[in-house]
N, C-alpha and C positions, 0 to 999 in steps of 0.2 A: 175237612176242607169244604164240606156240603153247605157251606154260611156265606162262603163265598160268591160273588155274581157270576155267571160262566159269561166264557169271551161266547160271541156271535158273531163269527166271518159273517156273516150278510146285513147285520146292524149299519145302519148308512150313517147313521150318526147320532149323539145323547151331549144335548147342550141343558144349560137352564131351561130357557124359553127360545122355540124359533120366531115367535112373534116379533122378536126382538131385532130380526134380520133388518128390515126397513131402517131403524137408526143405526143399525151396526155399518149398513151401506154409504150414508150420507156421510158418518163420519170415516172411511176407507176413502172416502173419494176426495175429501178432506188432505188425509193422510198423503195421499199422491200424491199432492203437489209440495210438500214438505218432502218427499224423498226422491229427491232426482237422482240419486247412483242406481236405484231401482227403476226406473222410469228409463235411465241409459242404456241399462242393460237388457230391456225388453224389447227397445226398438234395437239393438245392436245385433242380439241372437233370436229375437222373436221368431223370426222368418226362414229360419235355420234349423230350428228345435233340436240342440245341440243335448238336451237331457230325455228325449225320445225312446222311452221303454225302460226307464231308471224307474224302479218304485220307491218313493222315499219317503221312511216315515221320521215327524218331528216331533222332538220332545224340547220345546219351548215356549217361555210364557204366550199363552193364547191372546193376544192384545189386538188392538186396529193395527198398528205399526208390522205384526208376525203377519195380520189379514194382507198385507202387502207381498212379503216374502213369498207365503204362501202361493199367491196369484200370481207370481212374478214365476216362482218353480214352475207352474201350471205352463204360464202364455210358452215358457221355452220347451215345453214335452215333456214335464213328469207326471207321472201318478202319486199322487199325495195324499196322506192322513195323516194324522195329528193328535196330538196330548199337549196339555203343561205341563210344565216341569217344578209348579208349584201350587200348591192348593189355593193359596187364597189370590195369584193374581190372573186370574183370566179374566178379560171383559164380556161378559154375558152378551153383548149383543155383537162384538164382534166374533165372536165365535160363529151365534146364530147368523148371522151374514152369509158367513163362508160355509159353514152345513147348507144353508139354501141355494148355495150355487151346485152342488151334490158332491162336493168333496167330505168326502168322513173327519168327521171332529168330535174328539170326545175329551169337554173339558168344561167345565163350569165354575164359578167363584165360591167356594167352601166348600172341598170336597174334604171326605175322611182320609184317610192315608190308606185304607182297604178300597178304596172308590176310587186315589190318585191313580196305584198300582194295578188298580181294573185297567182302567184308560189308557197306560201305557203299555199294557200288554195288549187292551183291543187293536190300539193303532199300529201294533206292528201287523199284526194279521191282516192282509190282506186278502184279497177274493181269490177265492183256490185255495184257500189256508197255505197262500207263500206269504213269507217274509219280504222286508225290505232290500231292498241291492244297496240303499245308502242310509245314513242318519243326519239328520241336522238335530247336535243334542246341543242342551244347554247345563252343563251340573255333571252330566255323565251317567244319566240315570240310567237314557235307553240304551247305552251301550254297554254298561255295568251287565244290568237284564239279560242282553244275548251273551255275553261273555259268561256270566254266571250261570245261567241256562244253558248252555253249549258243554259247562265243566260237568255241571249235574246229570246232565244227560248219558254221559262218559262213565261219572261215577258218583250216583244219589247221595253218596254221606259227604259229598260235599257240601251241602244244604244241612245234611242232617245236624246243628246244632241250636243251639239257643241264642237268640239275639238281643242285646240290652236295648238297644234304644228302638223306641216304634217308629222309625220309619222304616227301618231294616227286619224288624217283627214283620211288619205286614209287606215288606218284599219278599222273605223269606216263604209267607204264608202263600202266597200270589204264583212263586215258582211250583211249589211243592203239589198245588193244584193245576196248574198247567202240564205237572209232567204226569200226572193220573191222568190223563187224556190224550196225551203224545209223549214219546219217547227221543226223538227224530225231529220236531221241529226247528230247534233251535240250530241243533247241527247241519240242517238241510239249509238253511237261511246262511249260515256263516260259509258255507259252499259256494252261494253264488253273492256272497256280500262285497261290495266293493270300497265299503269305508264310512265314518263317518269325520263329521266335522264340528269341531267343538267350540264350543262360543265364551267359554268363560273359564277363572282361573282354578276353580274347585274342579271340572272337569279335566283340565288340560293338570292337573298334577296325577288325578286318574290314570291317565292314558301314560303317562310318562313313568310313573310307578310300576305300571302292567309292560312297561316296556323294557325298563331293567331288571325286570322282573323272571324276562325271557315269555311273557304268559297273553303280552299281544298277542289278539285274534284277527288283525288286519291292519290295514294301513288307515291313518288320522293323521287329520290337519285342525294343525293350531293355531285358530281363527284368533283367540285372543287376543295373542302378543301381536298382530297387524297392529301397527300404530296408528291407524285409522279407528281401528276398534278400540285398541287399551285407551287409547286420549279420549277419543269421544266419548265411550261409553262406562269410561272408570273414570274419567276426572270430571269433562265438561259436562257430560248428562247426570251424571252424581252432584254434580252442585246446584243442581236447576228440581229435581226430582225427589232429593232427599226433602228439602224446604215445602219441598208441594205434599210430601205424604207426611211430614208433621207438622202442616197445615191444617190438611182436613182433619187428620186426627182428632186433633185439640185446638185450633184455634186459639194457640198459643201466642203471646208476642215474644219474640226472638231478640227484639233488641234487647240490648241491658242483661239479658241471662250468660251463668258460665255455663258454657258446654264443652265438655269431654269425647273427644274422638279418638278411639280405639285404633290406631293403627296408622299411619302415615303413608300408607303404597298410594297408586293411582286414585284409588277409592277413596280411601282417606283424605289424600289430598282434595279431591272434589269437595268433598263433604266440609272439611274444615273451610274451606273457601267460600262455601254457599254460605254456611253461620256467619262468618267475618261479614259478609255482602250483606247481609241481615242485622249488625252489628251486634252479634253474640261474642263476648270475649271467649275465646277459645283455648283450651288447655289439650294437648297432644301425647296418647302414651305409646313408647313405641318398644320393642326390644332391638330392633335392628341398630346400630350406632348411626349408619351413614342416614336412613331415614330420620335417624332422632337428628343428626347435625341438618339433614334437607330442612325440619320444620322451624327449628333454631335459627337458620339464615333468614325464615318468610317473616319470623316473628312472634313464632307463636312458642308460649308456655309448653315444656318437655318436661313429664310429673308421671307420678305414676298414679292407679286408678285411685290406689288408696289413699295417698295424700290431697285428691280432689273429690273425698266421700263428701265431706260437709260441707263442700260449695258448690259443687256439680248441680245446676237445674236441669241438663238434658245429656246423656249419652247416648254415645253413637261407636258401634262397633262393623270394623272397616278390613280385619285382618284375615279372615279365612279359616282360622284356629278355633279351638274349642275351649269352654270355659273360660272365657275372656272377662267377663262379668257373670260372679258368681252368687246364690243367693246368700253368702255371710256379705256381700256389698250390700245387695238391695236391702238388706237390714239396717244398713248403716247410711244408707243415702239418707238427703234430704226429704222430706215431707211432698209430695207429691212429681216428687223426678222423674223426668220423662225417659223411658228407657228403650232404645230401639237396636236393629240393625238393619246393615246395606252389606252385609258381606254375604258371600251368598249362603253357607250354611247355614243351619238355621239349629247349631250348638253352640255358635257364640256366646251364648246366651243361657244361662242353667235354666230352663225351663219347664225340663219335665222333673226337676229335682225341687222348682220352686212348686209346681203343680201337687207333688205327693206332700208336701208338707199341711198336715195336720191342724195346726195354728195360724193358718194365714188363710184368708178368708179372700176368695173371688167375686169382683162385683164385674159383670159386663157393662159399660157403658153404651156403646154399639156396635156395630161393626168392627172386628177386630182392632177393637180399643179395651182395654183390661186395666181394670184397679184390685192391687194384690195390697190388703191393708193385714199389717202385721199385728204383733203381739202390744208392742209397745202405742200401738194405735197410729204411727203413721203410715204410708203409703205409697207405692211408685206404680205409673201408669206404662203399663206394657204394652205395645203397639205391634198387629200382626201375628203375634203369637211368637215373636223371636225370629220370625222371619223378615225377609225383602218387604222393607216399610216401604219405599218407593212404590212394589205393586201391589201390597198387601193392603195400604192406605191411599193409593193413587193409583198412576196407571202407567206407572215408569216411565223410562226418559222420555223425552221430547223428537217425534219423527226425525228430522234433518237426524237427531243424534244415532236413530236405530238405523237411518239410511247407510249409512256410513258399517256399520257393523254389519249389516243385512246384507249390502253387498258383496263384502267381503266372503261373507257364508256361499252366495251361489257361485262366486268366484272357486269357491275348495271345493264345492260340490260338482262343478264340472270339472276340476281337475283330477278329483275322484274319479269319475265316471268316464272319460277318455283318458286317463294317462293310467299305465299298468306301472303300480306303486308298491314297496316293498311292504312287509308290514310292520313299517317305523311309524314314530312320529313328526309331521312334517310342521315347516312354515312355510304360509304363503312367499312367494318371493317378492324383492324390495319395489320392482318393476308395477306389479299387479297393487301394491300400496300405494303407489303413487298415480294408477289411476284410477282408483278408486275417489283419491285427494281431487285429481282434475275434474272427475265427473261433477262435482260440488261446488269447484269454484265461480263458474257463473251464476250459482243463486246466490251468491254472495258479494258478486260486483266484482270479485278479484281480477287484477291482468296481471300476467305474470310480466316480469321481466326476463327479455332474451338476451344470452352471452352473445358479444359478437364474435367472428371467428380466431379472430387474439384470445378474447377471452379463454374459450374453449381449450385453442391449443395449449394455453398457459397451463389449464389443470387436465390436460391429457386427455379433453373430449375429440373423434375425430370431427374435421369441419367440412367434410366434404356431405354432400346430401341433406335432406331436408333434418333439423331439428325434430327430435323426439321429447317424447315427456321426460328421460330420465337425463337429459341433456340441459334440463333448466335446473337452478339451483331454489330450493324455497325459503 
């Protein structure tokens, strides 16, 4: 394990460059006025500091839009550090930003998967070598980490095996040297933890798995499923961010191409909508029937990958599953197909099995953009390494879009932190969704309509006292 970097409780923070703080700030401040649930929420409990003595560490992409969150945890009373939860999308200067205001950040844009797992274990450490009392994860990594550190701890040959794929190699490698220096850490941390809260749908099957599992280590909230969060950040921000990150990419033109989208959930849906708006003819594969029937009603082509090898210009995998597009496709695709994902694994994608093969030859173009040219001499251009094309090529959805899911997170995060919770998995409630919804609707010109008190009484609201928000219909 001697290869490894050691953690440093007293490291204030390891970005790219801090230089880069100055436009990481210009653009944060930007950012602000694009997220009014965050901006409501800070004049609401600012003055309260209702997360006062909460240490919370995050394991989310490091972006301007998290610089938000981030400061937003801050203004209400937390102590905060931080990681991404993906190698390639953190914004080098938003990072630097937020390190220059002396919050610890450890994340920068192309790390190694020995350098992710540094990061995420520096940022749970805190000063004192204590732990976090909460998490804001994204993927389930940092919780995964205390949970598998907490078992190991208990009993070392739980670690003790061999892992196939490298990202789980260099977790496994990352635990095994933390626990030659502590014994107790992990376990001392899950003593005084009081939860985390999950942002996404590869995490929240984590937490739900571990929970019938009987093997939950605390109580979580499942930020995702907010309809605030699943709409906005699985459909509409997926439609606006996917196009932006096979934009840069390639500077491809979209109209006129067919493209193939891997999977019809929320994601999916985004994403097939964004191409349409672009006017790429769109073919949809899906295994579920009732999402195969949802894309059939929009209009779009229900095929399977195979029978769209030799017309496919662009895919797009949207499902959460492994091996969705495998390298006996990319053999068979078309002459320079663009090949990407938005789901958030990043084994969508055969990747490390296209990487070991022998006869296909690696061209980097730039920035994670890759041309894997085969035997037969054509080629498909891989974007982000199989990961999150949105921040691996871009810099993911659009503010208003992460407002809306970012509040929702400090919303679980003080439910966490004052409400004593079992150790299930929860959902936010429909109440907290819906003003989340309200916080939003004056940047956007909305007035609602009010029931009058017939109205009301018709569908069993009471009419006596002032109207509430869950008292209007949307």
């Amino acid at each position: 394990m001697t290869n490894l970097e050691p953690i440093d409780a007293n490291l204030k923070y390891k970005v790219k460059d801090i230089e880069l703080a100055a436009e990481g700030r210009m653009q944060i401040e930007l950012a602000e006025h694009e997220m009014p649930g965050l901006m409501e929420l800070r004049k609401k409990y600012g003055k309260d500091k209702p997360l006062k003595g909460a240490r919370i560490m995050g394991s989310l992409h490091m972006t301007v839009q998290t610089a938000v969150l981030i400061e937003t945890l801050v203004v209400l009373g937390a102590d905060v550090q931080w990681a991404s939860c993906n190698i390639y999308s953190t914004q080098d200067e938003a990072a630097a930003a937020i390190a220059a205001t002396g919050i610890p950040v450890f994340a920068w844009k192309g790390e190694t998967l020995d350098e992710y797992w540094w990061c995420t274990a520096q940022a749970l450490i805190f000063p004192g070598q204590k732990g976090p009392n909460l998490v804001v994860d994204d993927g389930g990594d940092a919780s995964m980490m205390l949970m598998m550190g907490a078992d190991a701890e208990k009993d070392p040959s739980t670690i003790d095996y061999v892992p196939e794929a490298g990202d789980e190699i260099a977790l496994v490698k990352r635990l095994k040297a933390m626990l030659e220096n502590s014994n107790d850490f992990f376990t001392n941390t899950i003593k005084e933890f009081k939860g985390a809260s999950e942002e996404t749908t590869t995490g929240v099957h984590r937490l739900y798995q571990r929970e019938a599992n009987g093997t939950l280590m605390f109580p979580a909230i499942n930020v995702n499923d907010s309809v605030t969060k699943s709409k906005f950040d699985n459909t509409y921000g997926v439609r606006e961010s996917l196009i932006d990150g096979i934009k840069r990419a390639t500077d491809v033109m979209i109209a006129g191409k067919t493209a193939v989208v891997c999977g019809f959930g929320d994601v999916g849906k985004g994403s097939a909508d964004g191409l349409r708006a672009y006017g790429s003819k769109v073919a949809v594969t899906e295994i579920d029937p009732i999402c195969a029937l949802q894309a059939a009603m929009q209009g779009y082509a229900v095929k399977t990958v195979e029978q769209m090898l030799p017309k496919g210009d662009i895919y797009v995998t949207a499902t959460g599953n492994k091996a969705v597009i495998t390298v006996e496709h990319m053999e068979n695709m078309k002459d320079k197909a663009i090949v990407c994902n938005i789901g958030h694994f990043d084994n969508e994608i055969e990747v490390e099995k296209l990487e070991a093969r022998k006869d296909v030859k690696k061209r980097n173009i730039k920035a994670q953009v890759d041309e894997y040219i085969f035997p037969d001499g054509h080629s498909i251009i891989l974007l982000a390494g199989g990961r999150l094309v949105n921040l691996g090529c871009a810099t993911g959805h659009s503010s208003f879009v992460m407002s809306n899911s970012f509040a929702n997170q400090v919303m679980a995060q003080l439910m966490l932190w004052n409400d004593k919770l079992e150790q299930k998995v929860y959902r936010l409630p429909k109440s907290l969704d819906e003003e989340v919804a309200l916080t939003h609707l004056k940047h956007l010109d909305v007035d609602l309509t009010k029931m009058s008190p017939g109205q009301a009484k018709y569908i069993g609201i009471p009419v006596e006292g002032p109207y509430k928000p869950e008292h209007y219909r949307y």
